[in-house]
N, C-alpha and C positions, 0 to 999 in steps of 0.2 A: 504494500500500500504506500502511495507515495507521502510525502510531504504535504506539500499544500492539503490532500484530502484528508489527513488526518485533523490538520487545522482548521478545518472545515467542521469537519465533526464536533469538535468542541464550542465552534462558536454558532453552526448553524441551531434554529429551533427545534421542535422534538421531531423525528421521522414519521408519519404518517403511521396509523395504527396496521395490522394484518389486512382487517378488511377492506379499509381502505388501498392497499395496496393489490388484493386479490380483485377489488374490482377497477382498479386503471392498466393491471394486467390483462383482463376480460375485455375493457376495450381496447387494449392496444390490441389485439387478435384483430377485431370487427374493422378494425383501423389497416391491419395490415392487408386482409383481406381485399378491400375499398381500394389500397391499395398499388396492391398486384393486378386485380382488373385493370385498373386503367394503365397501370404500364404496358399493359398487353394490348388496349386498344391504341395506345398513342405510336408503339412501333411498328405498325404497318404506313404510320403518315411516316416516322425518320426513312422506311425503306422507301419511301415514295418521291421524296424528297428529291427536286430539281438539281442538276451538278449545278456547279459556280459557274457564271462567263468566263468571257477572254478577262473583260476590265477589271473580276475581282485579281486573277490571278496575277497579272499585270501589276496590282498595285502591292499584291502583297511581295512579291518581287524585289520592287521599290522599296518596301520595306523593311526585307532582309538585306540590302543591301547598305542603307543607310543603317542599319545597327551593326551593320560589319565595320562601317568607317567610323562609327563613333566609339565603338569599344577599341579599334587603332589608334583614334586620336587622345584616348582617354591614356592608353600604355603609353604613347609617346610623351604626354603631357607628366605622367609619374617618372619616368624615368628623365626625365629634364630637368623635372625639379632637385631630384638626386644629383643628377649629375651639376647643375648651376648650385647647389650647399655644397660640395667637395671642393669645384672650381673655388669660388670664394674662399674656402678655409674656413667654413664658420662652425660652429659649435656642435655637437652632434644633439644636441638637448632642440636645436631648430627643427629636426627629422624627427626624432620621439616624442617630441609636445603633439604635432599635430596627428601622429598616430593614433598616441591614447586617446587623444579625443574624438577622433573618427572613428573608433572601436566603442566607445564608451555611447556615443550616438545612435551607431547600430544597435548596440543590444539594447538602452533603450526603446528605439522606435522598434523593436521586434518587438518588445514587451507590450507597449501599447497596442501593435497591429493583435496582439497574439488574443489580448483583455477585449478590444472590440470585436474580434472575431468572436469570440466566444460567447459575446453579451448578442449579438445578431444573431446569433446559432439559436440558443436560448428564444429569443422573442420571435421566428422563425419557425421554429418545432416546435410540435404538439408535445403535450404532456409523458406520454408515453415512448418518444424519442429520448428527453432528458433523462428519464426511469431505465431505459436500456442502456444508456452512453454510461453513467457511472452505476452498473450491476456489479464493477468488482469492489467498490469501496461500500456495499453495503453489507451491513452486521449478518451474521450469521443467521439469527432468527428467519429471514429473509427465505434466504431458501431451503433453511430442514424445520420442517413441522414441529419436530419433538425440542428443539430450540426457544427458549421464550426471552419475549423484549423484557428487560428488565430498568425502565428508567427509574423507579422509586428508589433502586441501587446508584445510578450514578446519583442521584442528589444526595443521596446520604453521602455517596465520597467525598462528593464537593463540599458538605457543612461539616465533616472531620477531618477534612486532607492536614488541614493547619497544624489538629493536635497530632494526626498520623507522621508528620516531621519530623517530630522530635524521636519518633520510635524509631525511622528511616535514619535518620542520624547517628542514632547511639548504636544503631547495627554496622553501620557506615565505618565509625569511628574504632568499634572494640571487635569485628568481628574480617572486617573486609581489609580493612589498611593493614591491618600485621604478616597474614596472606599475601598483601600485594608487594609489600615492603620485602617478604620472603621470594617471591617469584622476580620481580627485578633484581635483584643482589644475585640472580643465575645469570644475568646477561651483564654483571659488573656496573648494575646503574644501584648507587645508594641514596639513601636521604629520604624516599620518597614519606611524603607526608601531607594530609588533608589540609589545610587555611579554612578554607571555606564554604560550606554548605550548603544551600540553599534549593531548594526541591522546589520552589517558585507556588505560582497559585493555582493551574492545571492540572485539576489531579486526574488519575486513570480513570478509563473509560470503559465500562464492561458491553462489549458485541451482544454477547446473548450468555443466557443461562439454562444448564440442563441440565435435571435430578432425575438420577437415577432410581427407577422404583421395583426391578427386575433383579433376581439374581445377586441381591444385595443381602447383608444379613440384617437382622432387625433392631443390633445393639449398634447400628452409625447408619449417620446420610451422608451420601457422595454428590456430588454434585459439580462440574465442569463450567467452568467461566471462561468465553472469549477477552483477554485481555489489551488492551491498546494502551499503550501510555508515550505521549509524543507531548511530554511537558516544556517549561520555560525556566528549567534550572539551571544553576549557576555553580557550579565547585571548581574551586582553584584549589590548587595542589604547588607541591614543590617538589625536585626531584634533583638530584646533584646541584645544586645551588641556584635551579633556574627555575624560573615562574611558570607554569601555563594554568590552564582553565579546559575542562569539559563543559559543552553544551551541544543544545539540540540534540540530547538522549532520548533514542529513541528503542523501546523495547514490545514488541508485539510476541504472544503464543497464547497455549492453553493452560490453563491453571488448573489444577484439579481440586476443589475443600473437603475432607475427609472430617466431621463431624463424627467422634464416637470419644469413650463410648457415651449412652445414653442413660442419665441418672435420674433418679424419682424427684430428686429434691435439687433447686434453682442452682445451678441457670438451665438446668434438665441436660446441657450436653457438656461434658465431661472434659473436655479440648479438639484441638482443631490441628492436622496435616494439611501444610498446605505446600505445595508442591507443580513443578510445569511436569505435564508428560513428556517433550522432546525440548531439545536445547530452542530454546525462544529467539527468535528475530533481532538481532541489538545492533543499533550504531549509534555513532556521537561524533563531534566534530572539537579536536582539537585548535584549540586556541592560547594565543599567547608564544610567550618565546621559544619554546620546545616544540612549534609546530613549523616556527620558521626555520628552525635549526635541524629538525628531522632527523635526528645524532647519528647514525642512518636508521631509518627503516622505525624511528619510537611510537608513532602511530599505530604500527602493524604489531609492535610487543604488547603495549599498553590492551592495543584491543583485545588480543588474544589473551590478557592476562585477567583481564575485567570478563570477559565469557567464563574462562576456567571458574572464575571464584564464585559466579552467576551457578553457574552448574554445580560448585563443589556445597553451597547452598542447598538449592530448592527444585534441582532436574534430578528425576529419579536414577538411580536408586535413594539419592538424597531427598532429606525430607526437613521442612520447616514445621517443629511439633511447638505449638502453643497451648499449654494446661490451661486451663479454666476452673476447676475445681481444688481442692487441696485433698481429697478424701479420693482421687485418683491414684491411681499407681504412674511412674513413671515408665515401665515396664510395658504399656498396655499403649502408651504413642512414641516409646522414643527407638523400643527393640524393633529391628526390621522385619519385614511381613514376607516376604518373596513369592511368587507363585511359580516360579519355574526356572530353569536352566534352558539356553534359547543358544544350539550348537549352531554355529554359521560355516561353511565352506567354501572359500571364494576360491574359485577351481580355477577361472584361467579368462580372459576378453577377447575379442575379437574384431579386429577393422577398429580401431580407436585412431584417433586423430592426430595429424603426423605436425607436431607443435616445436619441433627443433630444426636449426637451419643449416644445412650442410652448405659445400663448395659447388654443387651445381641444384642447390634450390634446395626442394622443401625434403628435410632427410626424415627421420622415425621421430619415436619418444623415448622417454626414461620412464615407463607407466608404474606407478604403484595407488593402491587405495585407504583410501580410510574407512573403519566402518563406526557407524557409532549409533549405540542404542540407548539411549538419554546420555548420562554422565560420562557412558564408558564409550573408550574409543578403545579401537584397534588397528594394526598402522601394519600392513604387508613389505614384503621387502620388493626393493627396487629392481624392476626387469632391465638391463640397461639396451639401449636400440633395437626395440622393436613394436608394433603396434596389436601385434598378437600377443602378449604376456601369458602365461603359463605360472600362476603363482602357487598356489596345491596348499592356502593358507589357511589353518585351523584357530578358530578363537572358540569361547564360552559367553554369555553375555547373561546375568542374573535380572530376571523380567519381573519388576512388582507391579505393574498394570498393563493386563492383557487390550482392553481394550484402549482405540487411539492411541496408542505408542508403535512407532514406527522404527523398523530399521533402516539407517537411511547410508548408503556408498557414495562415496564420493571420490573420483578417481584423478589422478595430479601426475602431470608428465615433471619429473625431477629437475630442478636446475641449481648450478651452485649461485652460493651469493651469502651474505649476512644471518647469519644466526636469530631466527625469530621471526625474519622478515620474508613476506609472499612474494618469493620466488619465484614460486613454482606456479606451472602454466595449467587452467584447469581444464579435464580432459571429458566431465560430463558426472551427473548424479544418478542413481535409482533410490527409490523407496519400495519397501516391501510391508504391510502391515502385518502386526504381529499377529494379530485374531487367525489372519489366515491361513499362518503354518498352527497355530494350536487345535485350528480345526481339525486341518489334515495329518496333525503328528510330522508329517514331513514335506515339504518342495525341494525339486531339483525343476530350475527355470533358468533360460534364458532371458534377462531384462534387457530392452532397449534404452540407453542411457537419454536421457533429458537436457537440453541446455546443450548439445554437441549435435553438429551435422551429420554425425554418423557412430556406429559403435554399438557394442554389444555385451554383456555381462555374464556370466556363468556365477550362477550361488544354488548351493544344497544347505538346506537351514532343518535343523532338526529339533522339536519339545520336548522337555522331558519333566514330568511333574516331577512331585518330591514326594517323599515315600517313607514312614517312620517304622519300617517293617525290615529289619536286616536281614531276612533272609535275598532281600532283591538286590544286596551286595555282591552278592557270586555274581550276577548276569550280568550289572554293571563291569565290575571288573573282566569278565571275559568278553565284552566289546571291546572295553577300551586296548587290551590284548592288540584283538584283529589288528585294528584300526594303525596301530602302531605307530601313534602320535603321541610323544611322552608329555604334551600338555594337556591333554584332556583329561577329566576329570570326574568321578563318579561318586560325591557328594558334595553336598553343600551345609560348612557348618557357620551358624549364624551366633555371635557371640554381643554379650549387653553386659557392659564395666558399669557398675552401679555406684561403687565406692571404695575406699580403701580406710583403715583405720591404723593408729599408733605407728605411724611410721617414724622410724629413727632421726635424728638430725643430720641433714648433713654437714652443719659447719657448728663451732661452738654458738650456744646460745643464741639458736638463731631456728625457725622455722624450715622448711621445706620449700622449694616450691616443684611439685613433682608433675609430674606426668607420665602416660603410660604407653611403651610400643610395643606392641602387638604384631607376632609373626606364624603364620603357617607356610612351607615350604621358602617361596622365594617372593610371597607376599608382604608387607608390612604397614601395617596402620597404625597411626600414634593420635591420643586422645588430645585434648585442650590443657593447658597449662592451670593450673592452680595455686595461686599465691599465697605462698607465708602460711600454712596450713599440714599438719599432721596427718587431718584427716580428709584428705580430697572427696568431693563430692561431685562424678565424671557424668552418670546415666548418657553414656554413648553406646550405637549399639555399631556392628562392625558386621561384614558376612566375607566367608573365606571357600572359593572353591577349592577341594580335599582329593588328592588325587589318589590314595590309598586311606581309609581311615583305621586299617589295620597295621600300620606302620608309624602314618602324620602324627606330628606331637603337636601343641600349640605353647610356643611361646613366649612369656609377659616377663617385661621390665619397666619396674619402678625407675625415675631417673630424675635427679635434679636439675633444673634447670640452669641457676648460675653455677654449678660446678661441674657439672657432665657425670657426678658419680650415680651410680650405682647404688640404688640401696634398696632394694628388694628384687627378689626373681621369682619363676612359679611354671615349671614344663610340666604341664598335662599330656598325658599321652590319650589319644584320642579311639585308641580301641576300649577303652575303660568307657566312655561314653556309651559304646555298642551294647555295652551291661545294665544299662539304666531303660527306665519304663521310657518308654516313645523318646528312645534315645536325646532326653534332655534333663539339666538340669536346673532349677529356678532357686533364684534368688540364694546362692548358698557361698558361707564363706572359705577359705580354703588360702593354708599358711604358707605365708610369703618365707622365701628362702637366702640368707643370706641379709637379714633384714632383723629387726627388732624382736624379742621372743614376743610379742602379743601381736606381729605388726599382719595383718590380715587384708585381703581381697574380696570382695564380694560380688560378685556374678552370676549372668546364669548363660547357659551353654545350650544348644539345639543341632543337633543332626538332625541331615535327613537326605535319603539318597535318591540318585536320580535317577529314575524310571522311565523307559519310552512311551511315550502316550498312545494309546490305543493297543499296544502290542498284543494285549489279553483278547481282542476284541478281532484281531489280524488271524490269531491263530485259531478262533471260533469261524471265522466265515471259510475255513477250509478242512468240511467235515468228513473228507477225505481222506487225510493226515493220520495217519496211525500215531501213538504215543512214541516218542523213539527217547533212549538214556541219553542219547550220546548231544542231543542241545535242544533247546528249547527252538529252533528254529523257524521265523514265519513260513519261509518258504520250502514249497516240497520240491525235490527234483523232477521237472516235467521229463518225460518219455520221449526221444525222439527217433526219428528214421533217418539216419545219415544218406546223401546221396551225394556221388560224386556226378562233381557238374564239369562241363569242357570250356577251353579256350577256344573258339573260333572254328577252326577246320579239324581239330583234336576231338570232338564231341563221337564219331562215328569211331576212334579208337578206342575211348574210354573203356568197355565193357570190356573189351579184348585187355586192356592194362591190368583191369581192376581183378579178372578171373585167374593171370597169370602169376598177378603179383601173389594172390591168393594161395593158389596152388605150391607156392615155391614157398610161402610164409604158413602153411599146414600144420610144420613140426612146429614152428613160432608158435603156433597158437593153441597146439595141445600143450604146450610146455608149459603156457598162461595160466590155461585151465584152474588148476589146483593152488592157484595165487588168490584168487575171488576179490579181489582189493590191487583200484589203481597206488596203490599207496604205497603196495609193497617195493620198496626200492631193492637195487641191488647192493652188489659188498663193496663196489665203490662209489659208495655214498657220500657226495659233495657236500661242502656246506652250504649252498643255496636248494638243497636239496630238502633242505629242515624250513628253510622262511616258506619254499611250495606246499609244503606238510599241514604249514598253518592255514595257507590258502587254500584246502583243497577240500573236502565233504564237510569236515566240521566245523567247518568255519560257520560263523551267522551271519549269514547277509542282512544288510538293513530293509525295512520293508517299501517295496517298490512302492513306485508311484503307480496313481492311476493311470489309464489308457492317454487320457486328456491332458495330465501334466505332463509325460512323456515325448507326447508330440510337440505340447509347447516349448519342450526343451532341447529339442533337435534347432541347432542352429544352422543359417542357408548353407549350403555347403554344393559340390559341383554334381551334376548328377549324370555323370561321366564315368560309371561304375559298372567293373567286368562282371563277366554271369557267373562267376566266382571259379573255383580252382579244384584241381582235378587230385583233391586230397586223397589219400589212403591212409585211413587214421586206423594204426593196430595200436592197442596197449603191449606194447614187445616189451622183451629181456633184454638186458643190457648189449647185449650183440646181435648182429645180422651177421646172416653169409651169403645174402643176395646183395645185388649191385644192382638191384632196382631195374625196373620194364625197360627204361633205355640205356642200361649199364656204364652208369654215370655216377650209381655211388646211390647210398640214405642217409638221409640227415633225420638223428633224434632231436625233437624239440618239445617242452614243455610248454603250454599256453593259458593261463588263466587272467580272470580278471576280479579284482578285488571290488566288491559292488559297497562297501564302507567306504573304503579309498579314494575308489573312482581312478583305478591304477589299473594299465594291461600289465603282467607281467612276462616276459618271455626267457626262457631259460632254455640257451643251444647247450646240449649235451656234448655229441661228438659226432662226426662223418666217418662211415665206415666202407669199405671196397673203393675211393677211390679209383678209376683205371688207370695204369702204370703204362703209359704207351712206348715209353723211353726210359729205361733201367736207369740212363746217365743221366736224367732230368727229372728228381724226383720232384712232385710239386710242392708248394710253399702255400696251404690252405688256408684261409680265412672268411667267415662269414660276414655279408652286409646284410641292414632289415631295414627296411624302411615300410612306412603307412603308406597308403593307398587310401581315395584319391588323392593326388599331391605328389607324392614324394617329397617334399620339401625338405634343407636341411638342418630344419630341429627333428624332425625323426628320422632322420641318419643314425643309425648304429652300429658298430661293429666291433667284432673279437677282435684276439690277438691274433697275430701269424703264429702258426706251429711249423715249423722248418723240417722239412725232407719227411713228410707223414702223410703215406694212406689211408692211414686212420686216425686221427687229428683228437684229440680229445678237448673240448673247450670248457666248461661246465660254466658258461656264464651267464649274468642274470644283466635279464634292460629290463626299465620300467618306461611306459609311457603313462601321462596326466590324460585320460580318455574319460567323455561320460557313456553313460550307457545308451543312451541316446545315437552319442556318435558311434559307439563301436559295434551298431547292425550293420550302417552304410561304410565297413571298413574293412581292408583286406589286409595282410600282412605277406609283404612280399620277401622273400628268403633268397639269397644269391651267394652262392657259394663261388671262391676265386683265387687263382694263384698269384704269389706276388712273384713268381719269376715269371718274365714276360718282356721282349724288349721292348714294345710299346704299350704302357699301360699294364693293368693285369689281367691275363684271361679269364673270362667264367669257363666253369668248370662245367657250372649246372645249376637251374632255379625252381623255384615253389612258390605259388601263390597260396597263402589260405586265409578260407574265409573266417570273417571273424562274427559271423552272427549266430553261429552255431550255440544252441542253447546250453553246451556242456561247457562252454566258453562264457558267455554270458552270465549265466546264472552263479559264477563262481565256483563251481566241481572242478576246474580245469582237466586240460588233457595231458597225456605225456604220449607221444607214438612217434611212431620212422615216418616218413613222407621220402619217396622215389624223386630224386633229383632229375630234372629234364632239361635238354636244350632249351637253349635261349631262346630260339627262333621260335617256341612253343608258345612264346606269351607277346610279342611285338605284332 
């Protein structure tokens, strides 16, 4: 919303009621109707319309011509004048006086053309013109029904704003400045300090207002507020010895008020959360000496410094708790609530925007993103030059309000420059609402990015509620196994410092002033400072995602502020919590270590683990599924029919390949027989052989998407794709003694795909019969793989050379970043090649396979020989 209409808002009269606005929308219809008729009757007169004469053209001729010499005479008469101030010698202040004021004129007279245009417009249009032209500066109420006008609220704000100052201020002064004072001193700017205050006489504006009456519990009211606040405040500040001022703060979102709980006796509500659901809209306009000076880039620090602390406030998971009663606990608004863990996957983008400037024009980018779900961000690593990134980046993001909270990407091509300051080039946004992965428990989507000519996203986002039932520890923890991402994490413990008592001194005769940090794993939260006091009184509450809670300790340190000591400690070990009733503990005190013998902590502690949403519900809707020990698994292995398919003019030999290869591989396959398990490896047993183990039957795949998400998630791709490859897939023994239908050799390979992941994995084993055509030239084997369609070379791969071997042994493992989506429309093409060769390296022998095959797909992977074939078999 811009400026001016925000100013607008406060000083124009009240906005029209509903119904009066439902029925100037009902005539604007009959209006547009009225219309559209008559544009339809009056364009058969424009078709009908007489050409111009000779005379008109003729003059207008004349007319272009004479503005052809008077724009010549106008550049010659500029440049004269130049050039007769230089001749003379005279002052350069003769050339810049009369600039500024020809510049200063123009924008003037635009301003005035701009005001009477607009006032003509205005008295010109009908009513219902004006009502369409500014649809987006109106308040919410406007267009969602379940929205209501609320102005009996803004008067109230207006007749308290005055006394509400002083609260703004004393937040201002003891809560905001110490924080900011801390976050400059990282970019080596000190001193900073408030002068002067002033929140002026505009006070906020509430859009609309909605209560919730659904799905609510009966001990609080919820209730959402559009908030605008584009005041006339005035704070001056100091910052390494120099003056400036903030103004024109301007701060738009949604505010959430959480009324609970709900008491018998006055004021009936207990206290008040109050909190934005996504980071709020803010700008401001620096002024004064720091803004001339720009030390570099202090506008870009300052701003980002003043959001953080906006966020580290009142954007969830933070919360602004106001008591209201004394007979309340602080326990019941201050401990945090969370409703879930919200896994995000930012898999990889596609066609982004080419924002860096090479030696012959426009070169790639440095893409990386941001994700951020209220407070919390998440920051991907840097892909350097390329527009496709491939990032494969895992976060967690802890969700306290499902509904209207949004995760929102925002993606930035890298460039160097100043510490703090916006460098970097912005490459486009998505939003994803949260409601709608907790609906479906999971998406996997491609997003179209926003704000960018072009570009594409890849995100898999997954729910997982919270669970006070340990037994759903084991499941958690053998996902996160699979997944084999050591950040993730399978609980969440939420922890509330209520107080501490008799704590030691730390200097003679003299108070404390302590404070406390807080650490699980390689997290750390530290409370507020408490001055000159023994007995701190914190009630903060803190949440820790737990990546083992049979292992994770949590640990607390008491600490003094002006000394840095040390005087209290307290390591909980967090499987003892798994022993307690609904894995928490309330309000209990528990002896500080290395600290005063009485000196004591008072807390209370909550596990609770995280469960995939719906899962129970996934393996009910397939009553097919026999019970199995070996996992809990949504998915069953579907049944397939393999069929070998042909390249080109190869189709009419396939049967003849596929009977022969058969025949010769007989004894292979009675040998199999009595194995009953692709699993069973041989005795030289690789160690990539152990990570395929994890990948292969008992593994748990995450639960697919639907048909609909699926296809939304196939991103455009070429559709220039072979009838696929003329595989012969045996689960063999670690040797062959055939050399294959064109006697060109077999290549073992292992093929699965990690559907957690979102990972092909391919493991070459080894090529066996090689043909030996030249005893004195033995060949120099090595494997290339690359994806189909494309070929492109990020999915280039290949082994090492094995020197003078017909039988080559590789045992290597590639991973490709694939969804499942793309890896139907994808082939894997295998090219086996000597590096002796005096031009180039010869192929030996190649393999196409396809990769849509449901034992590949579904995650079972394969292991088998594939019969090597001329080249000329696939061109």
């Amino acid at each position: 919303m811009s400026d001016s209409s925000l100013a607008d808002q406060h000083q124009s009269p009240d906005p029209p009621s509903s119904s009066e606005v439902d029925s100037l929308l009902q005539q604007s219809d009959e209006t547009e109707t009225t219309m559209t008729g008559a544009s339809k009757e009056l364009s058969p007169e424009k078709q009908s319309a007489a050409p111009p004469d000779a005379s008109e053209v003729a003059k207008t001729k004349d007319d272009s011509i004479m503005s052809l010499l008077y724009s010549f005479a106008k550049k010659v008469v500029t440049v004269g004048i130049i050039y007769f101030v230089g001749y003379m010698g005279w002052s350069v202040a003769w050339l810049i006086t009369p600039v500024i004021l020809s510049v200063a004129r123009e924008s003037w007279r635009k301003t005035n053309d701009t005001r009477r245009s607009v006032a003509k417009a205005s008295a010109l249009a009908n009513d219902k013109d004006v009502i369409l032209a500014r649809l987006h500066d109106l308040p919410a109420w406007v267009f969602f029904p379940d929205v209501e006008r609320c102005e009996w609220l803004n008067r109230i704000l207006k007749q308290v704003w005055p006394n509400a100052n002083y609260y703004a201020k004393n937040l201002i002064k003891e809560s905001i400045e110490p924080n900011i004072q801390q976050a400059m001193a990282a970019y080596k700017l000190n001193g900073f300090k408030f002068d002067r205050m002033i929140l002026g006489t505009i006070p906020p504006r509430i859009g609309g207002v909605k209560v919730y009456d659904k799905n609510v519990s009966r001990n609080e009211i919820i209730m959402d507020l559009d908030l605008f606040y584009a005041g006339d405040c005035d704070i001056s500040f100091a910052l390494s010895g120099l003056r400036g001022g903030i103004k024109d703060f301007q701060i738009h979102g949604t505010v959430r008020v959480i009324m609970k709980p709900l008491i018998s006796q006055m004021p009936l509500i207990g206290g008040l959360q109050i909190f934005f659901l996504n980071n709020p809209n803010i700008d401001f306009n620096l002024v004064g000496v720091v803004d001339l000076l720009d030390m570099p880039g202090l506008s870009d620090i300052l701003r980002k410094i003043i959001v953080e602390q906006v966020a580290a406030i009142m954007v969830l998971p933070n919360k602004l708790p106001i008591v209201l009663s004394d007979g309340v606990p602080a326990l019941s608004l201050k401990m945090p609530e969370p409703e879930g863990v919200l896994r995000i996957h930012v898999v990889e983008a596609k066609d982004l925007m080419k924002k860096d400037i090479s030696v012959l024009g426009k070169g790639k980018s440095d893409p990386y993103a941001i994700i951020s779900v209220g407070a919390q961000q998440f920051r991907t690593q840097t892909i350097d030059n390329t527009v496709n990134p491939k990032w494969d980046y895992w976060c967690e993001a802890e969700v306290n309000a499902i509904l209207r909270q949004e995760i929102e990407l925002n993606l930035w091509d890298w460039d160097p420059g100043f510490p703090g300051v916006q460098n970097d080039d912005f490459l486009g946004r998505a939003t994803v609402e949260i409601s709608s992965v907790t609906k479906n428990g999971e998406i996997d989507t491609w997003l179209t990015l926003e704000q960018a000519k072009h570009g594409l996203v890849h995100l898999r986002m997954t729910w997982f509620k919270l669970s006070s039932d340990k037994a759903d520890l084991k499941q958690a923890l053998g996902e996160t196994q699979h997944l084999r991402v050591t950040s993730m994490s399978t609980a969440l413990l939420t922890v509330f410092i209520d107080s501490a008592k008799n704590l030691p001194q730390a200097r003679q005769q003299s108070q404390p002033d302590p404070y406390l940090v807080l650490s699980v794993g390689k997290k750390n939260e530290q409370t507020s400072v408490q001055m000159r006091t023994d007995a701190p009184v914190w009630e903060q509450g803190f949440t820790f995602l737990v990546g083992n809670p049979d292992n994770d300790t949590l640990q607390l340190k008491v600490i003094d502020q002006k000394t840095g000591n040390t005087i209290g400690m307290l390591t909980y070990i967090l499987s003892a919590l798994m022993e307690k009733k609904n894995l928490e503990i309330m309000s209990q005190p528990f002896q500080l270590q290395k600290s005063g013998p009485e000196s004591k902590i008072v807390m209370s502690l909550s596990l609770r683990i995280l469960k995939r949403y719906r899962e129970q519900d996934a393996v009910a809707t397939t009553p097919d599924k026999a019970p199995s020990s070996e996992a809990d698994s949504v998915l069953s292995r579907t049944s397939s029919i393999r069929t070998a398919t042909s390249h080109g003019s190869q189709s009419a030999g396939g049967l003849q390949q596929q009977q022969s290869t058969t025949d010769s591989n007989a004894a292979e396959a009675a040998a199999l027989s009595h194995q009953g398990s692709i699993r069973k490896q041989d005795s030289r047993k690789s160690t990539t052989s152990a990570i395929m183990e994890q990948m292969s039957i008992q593994e748990e795949p995450f639960v697919v998407s639907t048909l609909n998400t699926v296809m939304m998630a196939t991103p455009p791709r070429s559709p220039n794709l072979s009838d696929g490859g003329t595989e012969l897939l045996r689960r063999s023994p670690s040797t062959t003694s055939s050399a294959g239908s064109a006697g060109l050799g077999r290549i073992q390979l292992t093929v699965a795909f990690s559907v957690q992941r979102q990972r092909l994995l391919v493991i070459v084993h080894k090529i066996n019969n090689i043909p030996l055509k030249d005893p004195s030239n033995i060949p120099d084997p090595y494997v290339k793989l690359y994806l189909l369609p494309g070929r492109s070379k990020e999915s280039k791969r290949k082994t090492n050379v094995v020197k003078d071997n017909c039988d080559p042994v590789f045992d290597t493992t590639f991973e490709y970043i694939i969804s499942n989506a793309e890896l139907v429309n994808s082939e894997l093409e295998v090219t086996v090649c000597t590096q002796k060769g005096f031009f180039g390296s010869p192929v030996i022998g190649m393999q196409k396979l396809s990769l849509s095959d449901p034992d590949i797909s579904s995650g079972q992977g394969i292991k088998a020989w594939y019969d090597l074939l001329p080249e000329s078999k696939f061109e």
